[in-house]
C-alpha positions as CSV (number, residue, x, y, z in Angstrom):
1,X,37.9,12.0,-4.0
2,X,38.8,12.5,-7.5
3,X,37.8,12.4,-11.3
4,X,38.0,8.6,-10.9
5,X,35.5,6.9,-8.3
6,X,37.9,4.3,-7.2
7,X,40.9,7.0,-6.4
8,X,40.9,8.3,-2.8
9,X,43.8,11.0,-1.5
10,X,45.1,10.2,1.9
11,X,48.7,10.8,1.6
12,X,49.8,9.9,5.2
13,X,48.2,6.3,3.8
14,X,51.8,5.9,1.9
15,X,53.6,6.1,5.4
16,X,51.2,3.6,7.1
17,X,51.4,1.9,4.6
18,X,55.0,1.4,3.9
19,X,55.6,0.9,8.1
20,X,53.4,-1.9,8.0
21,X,55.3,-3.7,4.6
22,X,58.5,-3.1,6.5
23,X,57.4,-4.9,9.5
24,X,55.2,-7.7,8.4
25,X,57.4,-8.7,5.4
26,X,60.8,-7.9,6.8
27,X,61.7,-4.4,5.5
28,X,62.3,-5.7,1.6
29,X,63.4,-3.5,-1.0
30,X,60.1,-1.3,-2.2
31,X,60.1,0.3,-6.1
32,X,57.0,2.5,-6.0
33,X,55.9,2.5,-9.1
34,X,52.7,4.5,-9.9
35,X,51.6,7.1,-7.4
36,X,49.7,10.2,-9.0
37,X,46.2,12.0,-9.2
38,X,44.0,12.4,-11.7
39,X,42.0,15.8,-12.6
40,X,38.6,16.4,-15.1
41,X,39.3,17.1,-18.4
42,X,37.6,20.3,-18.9
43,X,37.6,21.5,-22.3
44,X,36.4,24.9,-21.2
45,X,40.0,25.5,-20.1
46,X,42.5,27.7,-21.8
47,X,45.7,25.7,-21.9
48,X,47.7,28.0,-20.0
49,X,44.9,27.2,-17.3
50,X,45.0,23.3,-18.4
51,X,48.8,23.9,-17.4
52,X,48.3,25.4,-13.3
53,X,48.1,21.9,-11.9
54,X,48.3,22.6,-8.3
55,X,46.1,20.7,-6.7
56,X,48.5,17.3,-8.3
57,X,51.7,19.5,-6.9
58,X,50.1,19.3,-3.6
59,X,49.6,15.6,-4.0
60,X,53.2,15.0,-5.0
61,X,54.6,17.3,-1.6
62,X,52.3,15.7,0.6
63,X,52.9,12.1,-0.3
64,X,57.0,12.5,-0.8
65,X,56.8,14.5,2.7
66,X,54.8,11.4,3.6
67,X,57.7,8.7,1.6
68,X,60.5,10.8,3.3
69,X,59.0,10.3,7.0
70,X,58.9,6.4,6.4
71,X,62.5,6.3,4.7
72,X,64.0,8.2,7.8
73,X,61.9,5.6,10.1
74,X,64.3,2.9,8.0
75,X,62.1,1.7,4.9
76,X,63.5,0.4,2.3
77,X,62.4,2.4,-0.2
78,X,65.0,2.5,-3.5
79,X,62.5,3.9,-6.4
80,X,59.4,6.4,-6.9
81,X,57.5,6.7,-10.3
82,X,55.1,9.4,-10.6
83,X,51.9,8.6,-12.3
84,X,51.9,9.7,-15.3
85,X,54.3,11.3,-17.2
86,X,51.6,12.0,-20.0
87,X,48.0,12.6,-20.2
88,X,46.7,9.4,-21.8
89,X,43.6,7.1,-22.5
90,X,42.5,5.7,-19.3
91,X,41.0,2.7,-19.4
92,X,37.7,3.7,-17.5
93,X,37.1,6.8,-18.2
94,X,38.7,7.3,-21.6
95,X,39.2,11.1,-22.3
96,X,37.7,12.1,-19.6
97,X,40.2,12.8,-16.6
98,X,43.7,14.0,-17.4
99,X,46.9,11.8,-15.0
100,X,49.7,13.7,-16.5
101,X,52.3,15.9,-15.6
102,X,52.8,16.6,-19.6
103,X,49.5,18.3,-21.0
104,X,48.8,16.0,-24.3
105,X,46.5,17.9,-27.1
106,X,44.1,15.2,-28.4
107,X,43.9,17.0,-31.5
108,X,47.5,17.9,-32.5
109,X,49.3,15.7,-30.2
110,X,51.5,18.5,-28.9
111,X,52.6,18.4,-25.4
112,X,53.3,20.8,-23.1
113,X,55.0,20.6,-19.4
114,X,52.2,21.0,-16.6
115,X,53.4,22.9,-13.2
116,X,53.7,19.7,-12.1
117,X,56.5,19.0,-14.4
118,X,58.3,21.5,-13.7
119,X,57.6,21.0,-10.0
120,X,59.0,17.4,-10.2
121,X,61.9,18.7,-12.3
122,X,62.8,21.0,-9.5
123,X,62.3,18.7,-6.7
124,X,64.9,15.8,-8.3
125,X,67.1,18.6,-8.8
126,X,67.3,19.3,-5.4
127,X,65.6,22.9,-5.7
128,X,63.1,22.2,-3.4
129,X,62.8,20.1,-0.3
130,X,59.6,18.5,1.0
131,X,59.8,20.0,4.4
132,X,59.6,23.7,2.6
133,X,56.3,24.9,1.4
């Protein structure tokens, strides 16, 4: 579970998942284009705290280990779009749970790279591999 009700994590779900497109449908070509976590917005935080995302740099290794497994079993996988790249109003919930890997504050609008950010950044860089820890 997660801030939002509706979001659950199960990130060997993207591998299933992706198997059974590329079976039933054929193997067509697969842009992924929103796959992230939400957190709570807790305003007790101090923004160098707000910033030590782990828990959504967990989500990202487990679910590209997890998109890498089902590309070497022959999915067609050709894009991947983390959600978000900002914190942001969200629909249900408003203020109240954060999506981004760039901290956003509501009050000055300055933002500020997450762990997460700079996580990603390394990972497209090549600096980190899914298979290390």
């Amino acid at each position: 579970m997660t801030t939002s009700k509706w979001l659950h994590v199960c990130p060997k779900g993207i591998h299933d998942l992706l198997l059974y497109i590329k079976t039933k449908y054929n193997n067509p070509l697969i842009n992924i284009t929103e796959n992230g976590i939400d957190e709570f917005n807790d305003h007790t935080l101090s923004l160098e705290e707000a910033l030590a995302d782990t828990s959504r740099i967990d989500y990202f290794y487990d679910h590209l280990y997890y998109l890498q497994s089902a590309i070497e079993n022959g999915v067609n996988v050709k894009g991947y779009f983390a959600w978000s790249l900002t914190d942001s109003f969200e629909w249900n919930l408003g203020y109240i749970s954060r999506f981004g890997t760039i901290f956003v504050d509501y009050h000055n609008l300055k933002r500020y790279p997450k762990l997460s950010a700079i996580w990603f950044r390394d990972f497209l860089q090549g600096k980190i591999d899914t298979y290390d820890n």
